[in-house]
Backbone bond lengths (Angstrom), bond angles and torsions (degrees), N, CA, C in turn:
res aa  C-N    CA-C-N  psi(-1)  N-CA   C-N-CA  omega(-1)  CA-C   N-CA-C  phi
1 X - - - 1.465 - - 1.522 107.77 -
2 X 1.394 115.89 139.07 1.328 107.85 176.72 1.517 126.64 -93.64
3 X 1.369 133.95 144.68 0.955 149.34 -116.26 2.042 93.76 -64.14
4 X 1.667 96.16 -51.56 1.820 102.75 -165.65 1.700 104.59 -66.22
5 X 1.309 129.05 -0.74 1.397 155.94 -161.41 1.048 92.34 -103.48
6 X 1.223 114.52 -71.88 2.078 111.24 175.39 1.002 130.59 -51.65
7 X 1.779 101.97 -46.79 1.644 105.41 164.17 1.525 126.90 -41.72
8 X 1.368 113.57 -49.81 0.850 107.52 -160.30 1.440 115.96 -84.39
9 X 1.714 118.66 -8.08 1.219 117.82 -166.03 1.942 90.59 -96.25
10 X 1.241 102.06 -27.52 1.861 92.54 170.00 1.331 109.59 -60.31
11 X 1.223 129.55 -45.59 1.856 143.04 -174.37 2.128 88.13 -57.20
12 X 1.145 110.70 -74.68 1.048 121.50 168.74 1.856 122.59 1.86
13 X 1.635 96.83 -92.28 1.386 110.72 148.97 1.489 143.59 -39.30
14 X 1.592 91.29 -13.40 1.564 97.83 -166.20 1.891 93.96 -104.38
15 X 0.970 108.87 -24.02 1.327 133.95 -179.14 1.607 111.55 -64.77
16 X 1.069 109.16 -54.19 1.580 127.24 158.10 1.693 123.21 -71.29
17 X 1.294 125.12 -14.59 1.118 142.45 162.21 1.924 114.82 -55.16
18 X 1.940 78.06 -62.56 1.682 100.06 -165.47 1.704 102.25 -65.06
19 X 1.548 105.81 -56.12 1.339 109.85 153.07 1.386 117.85 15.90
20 X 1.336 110.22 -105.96 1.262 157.84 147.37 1.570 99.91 0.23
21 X 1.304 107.66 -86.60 1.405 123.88 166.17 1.829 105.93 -14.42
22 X 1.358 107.44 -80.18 1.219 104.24 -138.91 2.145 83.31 -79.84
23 X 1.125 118.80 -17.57 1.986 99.19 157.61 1.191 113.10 -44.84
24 X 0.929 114.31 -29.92 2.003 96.91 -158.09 1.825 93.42 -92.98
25 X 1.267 113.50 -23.22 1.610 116.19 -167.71 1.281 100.89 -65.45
26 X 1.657 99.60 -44.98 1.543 113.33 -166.67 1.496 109.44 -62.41
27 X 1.787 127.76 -33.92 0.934 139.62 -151.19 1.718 93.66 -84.30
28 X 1.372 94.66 -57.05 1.774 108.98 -176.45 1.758 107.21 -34.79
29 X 1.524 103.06 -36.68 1.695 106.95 -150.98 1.424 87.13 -92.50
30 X 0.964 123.42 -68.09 1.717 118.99 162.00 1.528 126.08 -13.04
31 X 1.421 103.91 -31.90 1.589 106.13 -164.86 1.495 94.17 -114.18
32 X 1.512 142.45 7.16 1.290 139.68 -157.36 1.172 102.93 -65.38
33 X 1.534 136.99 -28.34 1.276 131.54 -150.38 1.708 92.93 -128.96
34 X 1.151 117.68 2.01 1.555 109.04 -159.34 1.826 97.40 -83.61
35 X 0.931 110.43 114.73 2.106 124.04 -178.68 1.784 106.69 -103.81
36 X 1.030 105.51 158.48 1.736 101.87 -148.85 1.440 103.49 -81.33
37 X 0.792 129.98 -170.57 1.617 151.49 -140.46 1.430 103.89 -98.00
38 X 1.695 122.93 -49.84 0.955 129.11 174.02 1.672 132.08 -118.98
39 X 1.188 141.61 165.02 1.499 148.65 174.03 2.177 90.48 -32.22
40 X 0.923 94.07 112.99 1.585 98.64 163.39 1.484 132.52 85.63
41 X 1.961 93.94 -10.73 1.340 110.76 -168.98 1.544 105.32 -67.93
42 X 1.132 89.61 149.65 2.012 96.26 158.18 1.316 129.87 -43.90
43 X 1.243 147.33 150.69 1.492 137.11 169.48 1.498 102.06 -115.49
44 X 1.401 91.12 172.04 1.808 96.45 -177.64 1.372 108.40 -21.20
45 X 1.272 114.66 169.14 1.659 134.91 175.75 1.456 88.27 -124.88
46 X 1.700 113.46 148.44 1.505 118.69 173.67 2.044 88.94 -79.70
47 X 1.085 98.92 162.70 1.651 119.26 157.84 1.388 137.53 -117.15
48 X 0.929 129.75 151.18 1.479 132.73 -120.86 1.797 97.77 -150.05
49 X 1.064 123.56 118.81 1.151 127.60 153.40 1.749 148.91 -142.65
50 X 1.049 115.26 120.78 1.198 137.23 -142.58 1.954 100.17 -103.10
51 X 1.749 94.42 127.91 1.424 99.93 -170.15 1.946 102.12 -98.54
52 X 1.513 109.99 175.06 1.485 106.29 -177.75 2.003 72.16 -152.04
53 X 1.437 65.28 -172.32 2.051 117.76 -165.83 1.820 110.27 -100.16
54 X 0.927 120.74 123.15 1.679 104.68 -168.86 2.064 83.04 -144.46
55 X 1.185 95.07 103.77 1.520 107.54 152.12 1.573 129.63 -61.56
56 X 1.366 129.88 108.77 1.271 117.41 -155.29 2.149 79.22 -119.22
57 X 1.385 88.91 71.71 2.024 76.14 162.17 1.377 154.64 -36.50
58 X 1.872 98.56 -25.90 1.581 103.41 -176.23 1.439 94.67 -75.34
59 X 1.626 104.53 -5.46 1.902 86.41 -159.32 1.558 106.35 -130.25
60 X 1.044 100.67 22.06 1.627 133.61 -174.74 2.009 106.79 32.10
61 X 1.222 107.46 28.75 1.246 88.78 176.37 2.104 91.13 -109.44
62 X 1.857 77.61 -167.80 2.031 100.89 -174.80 1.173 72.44 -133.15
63 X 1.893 92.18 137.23 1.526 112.40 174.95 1.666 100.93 -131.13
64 X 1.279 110.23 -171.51 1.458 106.00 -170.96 1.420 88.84 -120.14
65 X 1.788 110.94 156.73 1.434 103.54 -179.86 1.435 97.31 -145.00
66 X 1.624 124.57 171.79 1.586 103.52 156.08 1.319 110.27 -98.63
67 X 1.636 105.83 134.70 1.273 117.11 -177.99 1.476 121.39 -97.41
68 X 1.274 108.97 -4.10 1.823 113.26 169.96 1.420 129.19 -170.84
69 X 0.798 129.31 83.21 1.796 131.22 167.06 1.278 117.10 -43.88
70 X 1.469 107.87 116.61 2.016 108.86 -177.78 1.044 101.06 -137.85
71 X 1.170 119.04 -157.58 1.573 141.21 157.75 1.226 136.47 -158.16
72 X 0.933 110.50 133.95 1.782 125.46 -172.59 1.313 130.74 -49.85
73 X 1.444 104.78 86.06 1.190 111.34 -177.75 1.623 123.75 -64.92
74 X 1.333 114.46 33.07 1.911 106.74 173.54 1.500 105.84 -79.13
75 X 1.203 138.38 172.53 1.183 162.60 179.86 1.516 131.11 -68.83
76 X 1.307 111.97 83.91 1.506 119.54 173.94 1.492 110.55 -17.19
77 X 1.764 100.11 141.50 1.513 100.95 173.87 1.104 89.70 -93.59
78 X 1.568 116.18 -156.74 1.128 114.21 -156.86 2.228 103.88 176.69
79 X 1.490 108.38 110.38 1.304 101.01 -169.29 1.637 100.03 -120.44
80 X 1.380 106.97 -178.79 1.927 110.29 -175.82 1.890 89.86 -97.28
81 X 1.359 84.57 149.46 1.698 87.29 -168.08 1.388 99.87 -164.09
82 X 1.503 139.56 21.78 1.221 128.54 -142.23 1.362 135.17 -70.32
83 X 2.015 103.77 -7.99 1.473 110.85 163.56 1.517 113.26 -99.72
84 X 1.591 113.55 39.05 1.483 117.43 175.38 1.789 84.45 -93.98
85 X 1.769 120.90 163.54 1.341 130.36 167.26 1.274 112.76 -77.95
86 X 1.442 126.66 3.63 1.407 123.86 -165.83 1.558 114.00 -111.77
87 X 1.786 87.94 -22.70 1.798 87.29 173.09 1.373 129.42 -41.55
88 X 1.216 75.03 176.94 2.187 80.38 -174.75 1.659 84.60 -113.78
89 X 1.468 121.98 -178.48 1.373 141.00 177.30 1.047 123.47 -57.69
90 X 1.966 113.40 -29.00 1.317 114.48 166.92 1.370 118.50 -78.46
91 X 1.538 131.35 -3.51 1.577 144.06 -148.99 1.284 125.23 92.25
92 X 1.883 112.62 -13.57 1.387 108.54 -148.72 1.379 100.33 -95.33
93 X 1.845 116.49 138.16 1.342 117.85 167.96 1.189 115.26 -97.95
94 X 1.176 146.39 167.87 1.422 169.15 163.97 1.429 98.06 -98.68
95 X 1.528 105.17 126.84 1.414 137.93 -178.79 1.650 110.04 -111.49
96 X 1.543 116.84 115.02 1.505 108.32 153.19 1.915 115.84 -15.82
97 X 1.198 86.03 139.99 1.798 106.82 164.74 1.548 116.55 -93.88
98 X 1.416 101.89 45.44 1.672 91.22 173.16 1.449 93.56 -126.26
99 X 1.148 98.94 129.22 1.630 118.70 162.31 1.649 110.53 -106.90
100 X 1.893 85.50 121.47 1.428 97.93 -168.62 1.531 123.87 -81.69
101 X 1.328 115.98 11.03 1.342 128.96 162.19 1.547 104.05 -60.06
102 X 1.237 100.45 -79.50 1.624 104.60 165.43 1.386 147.81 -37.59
103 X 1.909 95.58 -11.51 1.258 103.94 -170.78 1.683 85.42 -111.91
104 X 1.084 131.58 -11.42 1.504 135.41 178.95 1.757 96.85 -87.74
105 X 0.779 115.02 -34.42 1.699 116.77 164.75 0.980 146.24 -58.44
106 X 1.244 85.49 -27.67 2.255 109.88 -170.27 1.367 74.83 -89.57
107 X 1.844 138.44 -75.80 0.974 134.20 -157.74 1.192 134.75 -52.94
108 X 1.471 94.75 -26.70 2.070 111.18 175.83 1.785 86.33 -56.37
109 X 1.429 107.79 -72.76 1.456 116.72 -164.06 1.023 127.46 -77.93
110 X 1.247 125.08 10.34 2.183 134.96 136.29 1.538 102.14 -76.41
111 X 1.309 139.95 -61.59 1.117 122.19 -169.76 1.911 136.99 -55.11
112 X 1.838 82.04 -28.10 1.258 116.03 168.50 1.822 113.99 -54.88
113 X 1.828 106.55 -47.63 1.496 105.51 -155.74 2.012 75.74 -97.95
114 X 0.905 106.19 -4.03 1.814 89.30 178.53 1.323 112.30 -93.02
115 X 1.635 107.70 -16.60 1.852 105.43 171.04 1.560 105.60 -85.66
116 X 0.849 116.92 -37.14 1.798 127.79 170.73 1.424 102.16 -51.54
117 X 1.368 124.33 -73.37 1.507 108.81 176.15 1.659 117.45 -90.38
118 X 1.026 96.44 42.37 1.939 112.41 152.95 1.658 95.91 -116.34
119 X 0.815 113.86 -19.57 2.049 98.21 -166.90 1.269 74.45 -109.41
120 X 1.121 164.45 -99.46 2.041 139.76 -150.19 1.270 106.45 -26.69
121 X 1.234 138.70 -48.34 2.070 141.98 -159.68 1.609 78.20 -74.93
122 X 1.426 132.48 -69.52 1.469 115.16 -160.87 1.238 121.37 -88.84
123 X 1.614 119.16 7.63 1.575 115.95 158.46 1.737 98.61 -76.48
124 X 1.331 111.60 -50.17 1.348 103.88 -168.06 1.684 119.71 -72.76
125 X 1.003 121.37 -32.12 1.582 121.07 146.86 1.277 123.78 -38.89
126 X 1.273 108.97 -30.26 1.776 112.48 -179.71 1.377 102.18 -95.89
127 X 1.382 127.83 -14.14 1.700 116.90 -177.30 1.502 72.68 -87.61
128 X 1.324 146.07 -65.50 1.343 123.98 -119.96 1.601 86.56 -81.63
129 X 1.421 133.56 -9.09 1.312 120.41 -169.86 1.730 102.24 -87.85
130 X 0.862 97.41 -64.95 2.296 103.52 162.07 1.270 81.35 -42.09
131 X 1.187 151.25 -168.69 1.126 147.89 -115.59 1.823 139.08 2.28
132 X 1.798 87.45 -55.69 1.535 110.85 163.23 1.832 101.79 -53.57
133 X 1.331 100.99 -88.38 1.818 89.48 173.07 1.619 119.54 -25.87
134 X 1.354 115.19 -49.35 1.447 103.80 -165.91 1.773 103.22 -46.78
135 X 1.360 101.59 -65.62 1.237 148.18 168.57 1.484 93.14 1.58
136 X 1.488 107.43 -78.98 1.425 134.74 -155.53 2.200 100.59 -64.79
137 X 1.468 104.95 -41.49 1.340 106.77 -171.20 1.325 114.33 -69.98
138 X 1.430 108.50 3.26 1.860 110.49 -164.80 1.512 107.87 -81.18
């Protein structure tokens, strides 16, 4: 495969990566306040996703992939609320563990690596097109 061909299929992957990325951010921030269903229950869990390495041999490049969807097991906060439906007997609800600093962070820096590998696909579209022209004037 030639080199602006590779580029672009790594940009590609990475593109679908970031993708990816910024669902679960979006999902997390969406769910920041969501407290469980019943007196004591759990509320949302933040989510977690974890990238890998994917060797694509016919085409000899390394691309990026997601390699696991989880969630963050740290420890619900937890405030007095006692005419919320989720309280417990003492009043107290359990709050998602996403702190939206962090979730404004992840997103600064997915949108960031998804404009970065959007401007590689259309630098390299534009070499392979200068080329085609060169190509064509000979």
């Amino acid at each position: 495969m030639d080199p602006l061909s590779a580029a672009m299929k790594i940009a590609g992957s990475g593109l679908e990566a970031q993708s990816t990325r910024l669902r679960i951010v979006s999902e997390n921030i969406a769910n920041s306040r969501s407290t469980g269903d019943t007196p004591g229950a759990d509320p949302y869990r933040r989510k977690t996703i974890t990238f890998g390495e994917a060797v694509d041999r016919a085409n000899g490049v390394t691309t990026v992939n997601v390699k696991k969807l989880g969630v963050d097991e740290s420890k619900f906060s937890t405030e007095f609320d006692p005419n919320n439906p989720a309280a417990d007997a003492q009043g107290v609800v359990k709050l998602p563990n996403v702190n939206m600093l962090v979730e404004m962070a992840d997103m600064r820096e997915a949108n960031r690596s998804y404009d970065a590998n959007l401007q590689t696909i259309k630098q390299s579209r534009d070499l392979i097109s200068s080329t085609i022209d060169l190509l064509k004037s000979q």
